[in-house]
PLY file of the C-alpha trace (Angstrom):
ply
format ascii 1.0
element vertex 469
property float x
property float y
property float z
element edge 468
property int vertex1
property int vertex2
end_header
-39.34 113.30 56.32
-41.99 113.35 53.82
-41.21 113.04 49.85
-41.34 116.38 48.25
-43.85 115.18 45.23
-45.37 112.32 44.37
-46.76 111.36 41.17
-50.44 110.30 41.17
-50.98 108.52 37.80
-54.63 108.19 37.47
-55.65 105.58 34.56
-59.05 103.93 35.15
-59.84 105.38 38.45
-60.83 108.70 37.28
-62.29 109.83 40.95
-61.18 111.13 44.60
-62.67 108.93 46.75
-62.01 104.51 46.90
-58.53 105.63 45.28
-55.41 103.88 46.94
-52.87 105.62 44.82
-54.21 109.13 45.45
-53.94 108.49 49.06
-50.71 106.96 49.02
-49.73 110.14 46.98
-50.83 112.52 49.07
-48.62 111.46 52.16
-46.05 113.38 49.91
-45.34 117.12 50.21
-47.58 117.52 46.96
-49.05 115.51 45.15
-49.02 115.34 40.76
-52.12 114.46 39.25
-51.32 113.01 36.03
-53.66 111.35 32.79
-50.81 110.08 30.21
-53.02 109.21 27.08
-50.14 106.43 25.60
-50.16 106.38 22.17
-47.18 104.30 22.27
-47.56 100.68 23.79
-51.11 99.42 23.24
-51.05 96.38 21.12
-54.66 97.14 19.89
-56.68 100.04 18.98
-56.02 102.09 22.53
-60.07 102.83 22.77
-62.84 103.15 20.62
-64.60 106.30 19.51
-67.11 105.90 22.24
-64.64 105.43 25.00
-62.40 108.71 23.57
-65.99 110.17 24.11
-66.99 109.34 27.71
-63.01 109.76 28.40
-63.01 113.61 27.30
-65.41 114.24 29.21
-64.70 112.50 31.96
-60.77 114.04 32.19
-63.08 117.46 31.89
-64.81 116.37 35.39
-61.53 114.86 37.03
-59.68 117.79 36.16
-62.37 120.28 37.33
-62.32 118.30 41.17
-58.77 118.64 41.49
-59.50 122.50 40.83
-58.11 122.01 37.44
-54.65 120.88 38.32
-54.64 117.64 36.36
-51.39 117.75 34.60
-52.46 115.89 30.84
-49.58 114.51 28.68
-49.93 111.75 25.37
-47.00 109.31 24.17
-45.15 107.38 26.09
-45.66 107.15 29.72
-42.01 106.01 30.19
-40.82 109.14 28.73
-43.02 111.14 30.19
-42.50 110.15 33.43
-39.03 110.32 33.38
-39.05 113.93 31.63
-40.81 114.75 34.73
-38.37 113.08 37.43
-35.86 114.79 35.20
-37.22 118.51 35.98
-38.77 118.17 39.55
-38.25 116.98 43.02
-40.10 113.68 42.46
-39.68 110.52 44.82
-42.86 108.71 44.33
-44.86 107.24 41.24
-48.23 105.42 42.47
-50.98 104.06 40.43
-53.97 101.85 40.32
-53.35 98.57 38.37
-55.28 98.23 35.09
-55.14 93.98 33.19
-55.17 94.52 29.53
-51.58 92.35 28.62
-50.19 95.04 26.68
-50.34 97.43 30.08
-49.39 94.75 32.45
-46.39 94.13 29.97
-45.60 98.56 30.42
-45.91 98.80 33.87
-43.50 96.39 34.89
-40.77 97.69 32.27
-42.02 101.33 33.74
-41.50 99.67 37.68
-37.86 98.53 36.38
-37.14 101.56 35.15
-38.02 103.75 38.27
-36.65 101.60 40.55
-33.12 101.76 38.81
-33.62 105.32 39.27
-33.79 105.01 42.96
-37.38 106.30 42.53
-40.32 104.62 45.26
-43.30 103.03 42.89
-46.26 101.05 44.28
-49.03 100.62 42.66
-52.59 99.39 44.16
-55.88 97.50 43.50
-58.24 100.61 41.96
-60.25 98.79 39.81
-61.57 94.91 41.21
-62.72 93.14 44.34
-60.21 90.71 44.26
-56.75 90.28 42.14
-57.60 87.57 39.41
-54.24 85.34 40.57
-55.89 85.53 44.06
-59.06 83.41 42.96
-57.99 79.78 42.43
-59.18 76.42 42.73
-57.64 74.25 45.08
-55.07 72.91 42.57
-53.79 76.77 41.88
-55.61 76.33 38.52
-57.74 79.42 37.34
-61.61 78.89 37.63
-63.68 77.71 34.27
-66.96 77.98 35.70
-69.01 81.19 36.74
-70.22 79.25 39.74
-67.59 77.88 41.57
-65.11 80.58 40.73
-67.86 83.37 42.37
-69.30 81.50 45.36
-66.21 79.36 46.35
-63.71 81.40 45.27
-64.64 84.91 46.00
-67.14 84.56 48.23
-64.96 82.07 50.68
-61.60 84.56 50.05
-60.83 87.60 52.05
-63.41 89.91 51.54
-63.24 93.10 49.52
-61.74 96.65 51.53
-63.96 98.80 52.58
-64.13 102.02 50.20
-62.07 104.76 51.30
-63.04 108.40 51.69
-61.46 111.27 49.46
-58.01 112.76 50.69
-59.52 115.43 53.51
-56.26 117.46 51.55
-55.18 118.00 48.42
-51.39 120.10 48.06
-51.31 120.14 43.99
-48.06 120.53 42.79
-48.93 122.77 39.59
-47.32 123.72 36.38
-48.15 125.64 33.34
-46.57 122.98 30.93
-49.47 120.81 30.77
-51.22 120.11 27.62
-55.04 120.68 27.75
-57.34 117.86 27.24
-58.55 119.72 24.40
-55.53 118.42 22.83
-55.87 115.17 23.26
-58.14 115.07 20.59
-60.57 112.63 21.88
-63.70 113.78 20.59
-65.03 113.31 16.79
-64.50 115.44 13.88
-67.95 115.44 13.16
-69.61 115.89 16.26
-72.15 112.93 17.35
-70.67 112.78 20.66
-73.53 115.97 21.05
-76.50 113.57 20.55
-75.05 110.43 22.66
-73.69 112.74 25.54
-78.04 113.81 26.07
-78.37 110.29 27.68
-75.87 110.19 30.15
-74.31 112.55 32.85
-69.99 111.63 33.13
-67.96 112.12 36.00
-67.35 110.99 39.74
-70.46 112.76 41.63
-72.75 111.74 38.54
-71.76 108.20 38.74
-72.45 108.42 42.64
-75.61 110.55 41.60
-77.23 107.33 39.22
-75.89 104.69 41.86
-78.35 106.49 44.43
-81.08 106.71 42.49
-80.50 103.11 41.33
-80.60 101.77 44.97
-83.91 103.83 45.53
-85.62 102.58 42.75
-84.32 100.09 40.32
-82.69 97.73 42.58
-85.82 96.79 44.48
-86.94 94.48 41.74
-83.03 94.06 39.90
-83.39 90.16 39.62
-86.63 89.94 37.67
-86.92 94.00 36.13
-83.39 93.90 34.73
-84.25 91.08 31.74
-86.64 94.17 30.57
-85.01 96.09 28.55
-87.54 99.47 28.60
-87.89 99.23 31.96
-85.33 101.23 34.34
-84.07 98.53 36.63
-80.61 98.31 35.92
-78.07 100.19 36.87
-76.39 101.71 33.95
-73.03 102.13 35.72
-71.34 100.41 33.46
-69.37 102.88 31.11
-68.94 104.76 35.34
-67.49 101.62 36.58
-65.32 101.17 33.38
-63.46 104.63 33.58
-63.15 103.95 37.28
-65.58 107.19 37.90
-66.62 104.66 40.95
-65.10 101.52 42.19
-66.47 98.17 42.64
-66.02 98.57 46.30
-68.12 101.50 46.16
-70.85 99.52 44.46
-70.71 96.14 46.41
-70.74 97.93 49.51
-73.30 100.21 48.85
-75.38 97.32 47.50
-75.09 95.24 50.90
-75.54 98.69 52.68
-79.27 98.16 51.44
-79.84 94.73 53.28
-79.72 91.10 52.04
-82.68 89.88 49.07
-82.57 88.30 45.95
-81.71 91.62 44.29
-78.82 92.37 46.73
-77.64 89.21 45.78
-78.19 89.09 41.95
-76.38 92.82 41.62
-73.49 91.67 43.70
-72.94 88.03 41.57
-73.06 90.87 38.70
-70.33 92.30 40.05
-69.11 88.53 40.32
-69.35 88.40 36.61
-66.98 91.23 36.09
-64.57 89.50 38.33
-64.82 86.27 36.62
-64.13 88.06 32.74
-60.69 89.92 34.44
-59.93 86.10 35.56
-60.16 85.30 32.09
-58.18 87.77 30.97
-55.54 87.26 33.10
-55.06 84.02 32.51
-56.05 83.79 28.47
-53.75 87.09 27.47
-55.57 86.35 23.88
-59.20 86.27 25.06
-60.36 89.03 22.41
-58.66 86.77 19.29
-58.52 83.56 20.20
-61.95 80.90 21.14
-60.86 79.27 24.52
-62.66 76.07 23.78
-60.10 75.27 20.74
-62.28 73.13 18.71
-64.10 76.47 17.93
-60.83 77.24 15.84
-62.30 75.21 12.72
-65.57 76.59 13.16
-67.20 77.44 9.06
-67.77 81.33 9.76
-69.29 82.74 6.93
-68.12 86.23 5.49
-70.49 88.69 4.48
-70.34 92.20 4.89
-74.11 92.55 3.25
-75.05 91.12 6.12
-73.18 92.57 8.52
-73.56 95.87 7.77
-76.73 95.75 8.34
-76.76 94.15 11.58
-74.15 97.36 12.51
-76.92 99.42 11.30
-80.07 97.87 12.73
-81.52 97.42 9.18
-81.55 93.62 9.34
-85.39 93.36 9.20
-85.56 91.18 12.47
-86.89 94.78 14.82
-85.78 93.16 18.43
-81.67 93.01 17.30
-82.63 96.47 14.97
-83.61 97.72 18.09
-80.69 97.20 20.28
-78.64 98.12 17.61
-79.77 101.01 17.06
-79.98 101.57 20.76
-76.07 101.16 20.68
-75.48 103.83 18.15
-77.48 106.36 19.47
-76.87 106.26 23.01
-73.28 104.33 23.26
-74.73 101.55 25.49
-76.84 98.93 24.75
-79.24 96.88 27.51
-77.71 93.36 28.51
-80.66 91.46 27.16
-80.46 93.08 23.85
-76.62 92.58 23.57
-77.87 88.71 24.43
-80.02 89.01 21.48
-77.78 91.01 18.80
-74.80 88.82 19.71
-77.26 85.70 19.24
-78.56 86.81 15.93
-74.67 87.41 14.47
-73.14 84.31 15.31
-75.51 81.66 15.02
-78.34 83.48 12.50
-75.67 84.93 10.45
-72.79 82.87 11.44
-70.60 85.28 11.29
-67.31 85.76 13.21
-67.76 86.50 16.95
-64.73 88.62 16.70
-66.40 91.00 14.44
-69.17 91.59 16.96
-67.12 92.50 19.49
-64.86 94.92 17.29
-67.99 96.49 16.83
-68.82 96.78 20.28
-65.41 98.09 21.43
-65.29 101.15 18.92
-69.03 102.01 19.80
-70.08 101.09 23.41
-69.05 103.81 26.11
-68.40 100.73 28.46
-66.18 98.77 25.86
-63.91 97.46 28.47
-61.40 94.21 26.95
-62.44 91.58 29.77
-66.18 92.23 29.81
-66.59 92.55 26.08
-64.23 89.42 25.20
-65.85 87.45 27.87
-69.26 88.25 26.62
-68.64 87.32 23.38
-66.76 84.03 23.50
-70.09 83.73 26.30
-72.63 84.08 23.46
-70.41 82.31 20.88
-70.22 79.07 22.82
-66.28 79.21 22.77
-66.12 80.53 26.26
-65.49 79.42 29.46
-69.06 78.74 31.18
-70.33 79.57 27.85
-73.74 79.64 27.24
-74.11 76.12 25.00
-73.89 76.68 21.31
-77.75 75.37 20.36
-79.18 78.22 22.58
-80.49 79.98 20.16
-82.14 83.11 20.97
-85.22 83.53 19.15
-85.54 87.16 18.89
-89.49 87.30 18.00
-90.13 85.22 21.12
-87.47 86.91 23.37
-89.27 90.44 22.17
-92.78 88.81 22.81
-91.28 87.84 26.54
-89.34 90.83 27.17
-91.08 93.77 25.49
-94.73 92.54 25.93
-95.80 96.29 25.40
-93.55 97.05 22.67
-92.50 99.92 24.12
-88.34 99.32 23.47
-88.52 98.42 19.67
-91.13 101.12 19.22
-88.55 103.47 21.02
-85.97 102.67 18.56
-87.53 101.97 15.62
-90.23 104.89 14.75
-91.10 103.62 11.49
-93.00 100.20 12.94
-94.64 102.38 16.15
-98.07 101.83 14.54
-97.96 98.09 14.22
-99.85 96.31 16.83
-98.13 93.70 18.95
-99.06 90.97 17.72
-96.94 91.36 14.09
-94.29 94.03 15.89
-91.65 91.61 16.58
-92.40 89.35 13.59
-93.73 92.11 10.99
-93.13 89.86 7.81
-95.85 88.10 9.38
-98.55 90.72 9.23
-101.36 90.51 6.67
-100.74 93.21 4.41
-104.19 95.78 5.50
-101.94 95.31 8.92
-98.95 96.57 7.36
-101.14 99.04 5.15
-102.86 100.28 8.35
-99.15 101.19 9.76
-97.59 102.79 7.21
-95.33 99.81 6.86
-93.57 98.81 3.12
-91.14 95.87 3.87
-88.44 96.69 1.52
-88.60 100.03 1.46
-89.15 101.77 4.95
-88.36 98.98 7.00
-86.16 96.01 5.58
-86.97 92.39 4.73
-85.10 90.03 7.28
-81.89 89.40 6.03
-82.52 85.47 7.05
-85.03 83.15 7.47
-84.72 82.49 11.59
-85.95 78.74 11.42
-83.57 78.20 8.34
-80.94 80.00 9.77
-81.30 78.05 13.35
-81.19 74.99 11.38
-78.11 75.56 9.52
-76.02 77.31 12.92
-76.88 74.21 14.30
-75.44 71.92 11.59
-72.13 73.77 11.94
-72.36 73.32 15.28
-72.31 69.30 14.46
-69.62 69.50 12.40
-66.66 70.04 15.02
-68.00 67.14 16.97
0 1
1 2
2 3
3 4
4 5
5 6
6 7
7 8
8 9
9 10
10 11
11 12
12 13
13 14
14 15
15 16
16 17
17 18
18 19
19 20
20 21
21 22
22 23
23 24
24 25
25 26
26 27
27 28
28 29
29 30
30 31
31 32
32 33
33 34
34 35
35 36
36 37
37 38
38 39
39 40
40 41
41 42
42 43
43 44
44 45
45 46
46 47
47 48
48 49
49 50
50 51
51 52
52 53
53 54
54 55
55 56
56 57
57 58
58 59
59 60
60 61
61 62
62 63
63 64
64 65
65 66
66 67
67 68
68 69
69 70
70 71
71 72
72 73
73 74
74 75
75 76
76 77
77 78
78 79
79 80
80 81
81 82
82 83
83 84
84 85
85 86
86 87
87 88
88 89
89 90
90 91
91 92
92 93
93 94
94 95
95 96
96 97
97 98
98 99
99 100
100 101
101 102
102 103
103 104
104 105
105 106
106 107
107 108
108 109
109 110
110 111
111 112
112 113
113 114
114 115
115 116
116 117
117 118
118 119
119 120
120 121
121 122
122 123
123 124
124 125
125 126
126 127
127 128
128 129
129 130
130 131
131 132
132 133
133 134
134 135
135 136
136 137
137 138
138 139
139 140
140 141
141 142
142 143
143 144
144 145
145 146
146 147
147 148
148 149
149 150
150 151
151 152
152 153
153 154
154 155
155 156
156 157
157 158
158 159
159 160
160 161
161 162
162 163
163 164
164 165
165 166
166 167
167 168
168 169
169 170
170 171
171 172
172 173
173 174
174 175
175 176
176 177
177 178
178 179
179 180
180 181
181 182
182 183
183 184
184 185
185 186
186 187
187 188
188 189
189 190
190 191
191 192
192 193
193 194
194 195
195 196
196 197
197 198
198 199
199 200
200 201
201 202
202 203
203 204
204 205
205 206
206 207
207 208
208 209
209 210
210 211
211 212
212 213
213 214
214 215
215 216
216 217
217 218
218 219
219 220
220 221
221 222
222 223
223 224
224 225
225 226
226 227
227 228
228 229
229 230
230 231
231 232
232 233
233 234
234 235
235 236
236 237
237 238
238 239
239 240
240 241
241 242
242 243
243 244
244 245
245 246
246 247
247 248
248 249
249 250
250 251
251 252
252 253
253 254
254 255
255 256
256 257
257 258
258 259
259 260
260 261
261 262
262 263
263 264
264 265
265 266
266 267
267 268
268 269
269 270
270 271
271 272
272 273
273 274
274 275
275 276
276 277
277 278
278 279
279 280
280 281
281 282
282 283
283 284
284 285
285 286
286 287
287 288
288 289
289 290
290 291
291 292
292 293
293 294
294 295
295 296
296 297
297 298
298 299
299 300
300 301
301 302
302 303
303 304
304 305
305 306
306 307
307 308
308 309
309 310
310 311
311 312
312 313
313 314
314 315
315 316
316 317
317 318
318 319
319 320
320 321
321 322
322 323
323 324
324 325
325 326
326 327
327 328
328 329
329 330
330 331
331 332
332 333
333 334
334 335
335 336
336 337
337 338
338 339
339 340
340 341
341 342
342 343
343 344
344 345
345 346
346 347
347 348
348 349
349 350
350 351
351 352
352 353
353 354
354 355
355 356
356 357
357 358
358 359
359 360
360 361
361 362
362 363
363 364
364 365
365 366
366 367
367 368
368 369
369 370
370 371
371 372
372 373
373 374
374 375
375 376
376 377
377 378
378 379
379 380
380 381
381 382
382 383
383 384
384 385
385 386
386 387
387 388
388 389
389 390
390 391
391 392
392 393
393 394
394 395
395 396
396 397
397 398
398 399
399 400
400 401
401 402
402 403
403 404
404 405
405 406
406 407
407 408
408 409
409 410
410 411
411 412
412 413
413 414
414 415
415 416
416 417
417 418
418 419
419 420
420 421
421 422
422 423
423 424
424 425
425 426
426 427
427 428
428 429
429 430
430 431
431 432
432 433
433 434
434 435
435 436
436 437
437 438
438 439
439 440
440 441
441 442
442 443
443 444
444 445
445 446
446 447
447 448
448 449
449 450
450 451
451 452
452 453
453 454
454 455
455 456
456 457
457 458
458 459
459 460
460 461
461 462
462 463
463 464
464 465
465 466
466 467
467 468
């Protein structure tokens, strides 16, 4: 006999098709669709302002494919669940696992609870290729290095389903007591979400939309193209992937669907990446706080909020980290090489606390996701695991030089220096001053100064460096 309703508790795997739980649900006479917005449990700011954003909108789309039966509740998914159990025939709870400690810490009090109540509760892998306890070395001992943990580990374990299509029925068990996501009161009070929302398109067919057009154009030259950060080969899927709008089955499927190259293979070690921060996360519950390499702990970060304010700005005078700054604020994303650059520039120009980058980056990238954007961090920081070594210093004039030969990215973002020539663009307190003259350029007053010197600065990151040794 099948179960009168089950619940479908959709979380980060905001789409119909690759979705476990929804299928599992749907073996029931009807099926709830549920978004629970917990204001309750998380032991951090729950999202950012540019992940309430994308997730407005992105509820509007989910909502709108499940012919806008998507029941929407806020507080605490305990109680709401069992106000529900409490009022209708329900027999089933599924859901996709999310890894954040403070949900993996709910769920299993929210298992306990339904169980007691006699109630069936599964839930299923929405959201990664593999489980991070699955990947181990040998010993049973997480993975350190990117390396090993991707090509031994994953690439030697079982490998990842195949995506599943979207239920071929959907019986909606509907009620009129569902809040609207209007009243979750995602959006801002003062509206920029209008001006960011013109760069991307949210929602499950759009994120299947860009992942087509990706594999027709920007994949075929991913390895090399995607270091260039105004041309269009990478995927931008990110903030898609995130929300669970597609899965990473979809993706590394869908990739291999293509054939086997070097880009193939670079998108899908990508992928690898992602799989690798969860890892961390899983096993370091305090990746965003705390440095995994512990001798980072005595490290001399310097506060200044001069300083960084105007690296949150993009006013720091330096116009390759201006430029993906200001690419981050106006768009809610930023391009991998320039959040290489920025996060350079902040730790080891500025020495400033790597933990206040990636505050930063969780309240204003739409992708702000607590694995990728810890990892990253600790990554550029040098405290990581498989960090990147704490004397690689990215020069941003020579990375700019390298990676925007034409200028066209810094002239994108920063109007005001579109009229000096490429030689001086990425180094502009360089320029003779008929140079500067001839492009309507006044350091100091529309365009800053830089806010260090970047061979003094290198010099004295580097000396800190030495001192934990």
């Amino acid at each position: 006999m099948k179960r009168k309703i089950a619940i479908c508790w959709f979380r980060q795997d905001l789409r119909l098709a690759d979705n476990p739980a929804l299928l599992a649900a749907c073996e029931a006479e009807s099926v709830l669709p549920i978004y629970i917005l917990d204001t309750i449990n998380p032991d951090r700011d729950l999202m950012g302002s540019a992940s309430k954003m994308w997730l407005h909108y992105s509820l509007k789309s989910l909502s709108h494919s499940l012919d806008g039966k998507l029941w929407i509740e806020k507080g605490d998914p305990i109680e709401v669940i069992n106000g529900l159990i409490d009022t209708y025939s329900i027999e089933a709870v599924y859901w996709g696992r999310c890894y954040e400690p403070w949900r993996i810490k709910r769920d299993e009090k929210i298992k306990s609870n339904l169980m007691k109540r006699n109630i069936e509760v599964k839930s299923f892998n929405n959201a990664l290729l593999w489980e991070p306890w699955e990947i181990k070395k040998d010993d049973g001992s997480p993975y350190k290095v990117f390396t090993p943990f991707f090509r031994k580990g994953c690439l030697n374990y079982t490998p990842p389903r195949e995506p599943l299509d979207p239920p071929k029925k959907l019986n909606i068990f509907q009620s009129s007591l569902s809040k609207s996501i209007d009243e979750l009161k995602l959006l801002p009070s003062i509206r920029w979400d209008k001006s960011v929302m013109q760069h991307w398109e949210i929602g499950e067919t759009n994120a299947q939309d860009s992942f087509s057009k990706f594999l027709a154009t920007g994949i075929k030259n991913y390895k090399e193209g995607r270091n260039y950060p105004s041309d269009h080969f990478v995927s931008r899927l990110s903030p898609h992937l995130h929300f669970g709008e597609v899965s990473p089955n979809q993706l590394w499927y869908g990739a291999k669907h293509e054939g086997q190259n070097k880009n193939i293979d670079h998108f899908c070690s990508e992928l690898g990446w992602r799989e690798f921060s969860y890892s961390q996360l899983y096993n370091n519950p305090n990746l965003s706080t705390q440095n995994l390499q512990s001798k980072f702990d005595s490290f001399p970060w310097v506060k200044n909020e001069r300083n960084l304010t105007a690296w949150r700005q993009g006013l720091t005078g330096v116009p390759m980290v201006d430029a993906g700054m200001r690419e981050l604020w106006q768009t809610g994303y930023m391009h991998n090489r320039s959040r290489m650059i920025v996060g350079s520039f902040l730790v080891k120009n500025l020495l400033i606390d790597w933990r206040e980058g990636e505050r930063w980056f969780w309240d204003t990238l739409c992708d702000a996701d607590l694995a990728n954007n810890s990892a990253g961090w600790q990554w550029i920081a040098g405290c990581g695991a498989d960090a990147a070594p704490y004397f690689r210093i990215f020069n941003p004039v020579t990375q700019g030089e390298k990676f925007d030969p034409y200028g066209n990215y810094v002239r994108r973002y920063i109007p005001e220096l579109s009229k000096v020539p490429n030689k001086y663009l990425f180094c502009p307190w360089e320029a003779p001053k008929e140079i500067l003259d001839s492009a309507e350029v006044k350091l100091g007053e529309n365009y800053p100064e830089p806010i260090v010197d970047l061979k003094i600065s290198r010099e004295r990151a580097l000396n800190a460096f030495k001192s934990l040794s």
